[in-house]
C-alpha positions, 0 to 999 in steps of 0.5 A: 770829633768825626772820623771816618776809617776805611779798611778792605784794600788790598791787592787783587788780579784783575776780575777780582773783587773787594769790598771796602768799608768805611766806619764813621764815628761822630756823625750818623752816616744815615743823616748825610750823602756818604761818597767814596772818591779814589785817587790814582797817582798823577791823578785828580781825586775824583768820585766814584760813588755815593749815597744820599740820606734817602738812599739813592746811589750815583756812580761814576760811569767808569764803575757803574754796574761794577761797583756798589755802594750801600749803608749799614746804619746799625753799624753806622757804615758805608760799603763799596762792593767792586766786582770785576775790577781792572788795573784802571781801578788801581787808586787810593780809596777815600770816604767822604762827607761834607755837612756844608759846602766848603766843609769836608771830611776825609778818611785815611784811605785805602790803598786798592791794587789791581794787578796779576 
């Protein structure tokens, strides 16, 4: 049974950072594209960063040279750095992998706040 888990939101003042972890189980998180999506209320989910089984990044251009995304495969984790975050960047935070088209996994999420 696959799951993923993520954890490290919070509340946090703007040009703060965090660092969000996503722990799968049930699948290697180095034998699939990982991605992180973030969803603010009113708002469509939308994709903020991922990582290809050969590591190669892409970033939404809202976070881009802000946010990081990387991979533990001993721990069988995926992180997302966000340094200097803004008020804007104030969503639910969601792992992801889709192993076909059509067939999606979805952590919990993980409430992020930006606010002083």
């Amino acid at each position: 049974q696959v799951q993923l888990v993520e954890s490290g939101g919070g509340l946090v003042q703007p040009g703060g950072s965090l660092r969000l972890s996503c722990a799968a189980s049930g699948i290697l998180v180095s034998t699939y594209t990982m991605g992180w999506y973030r969803q603010a209320p009113g708002n469509e989910r939308e994709l903020v960063a991922r990582i290809t089984t050969g590591g190669r990044t892409n970033y939404a251009v809202a976070v881009k040279g802000r946010f990081t995304i990387s991979r533990d495969d001993a721990k069988n984790t995926v992180y997302l750095q966000m340094n200097t975050l803004k008020p804007e960047d104030t969503a639910v935070y969601y792992c992801h992998y889709a192993p076909l088209p059509g067939n999606e996994y979805w952590g919990q999420g993980t409430q992020v706040t930006v606010s002083s």
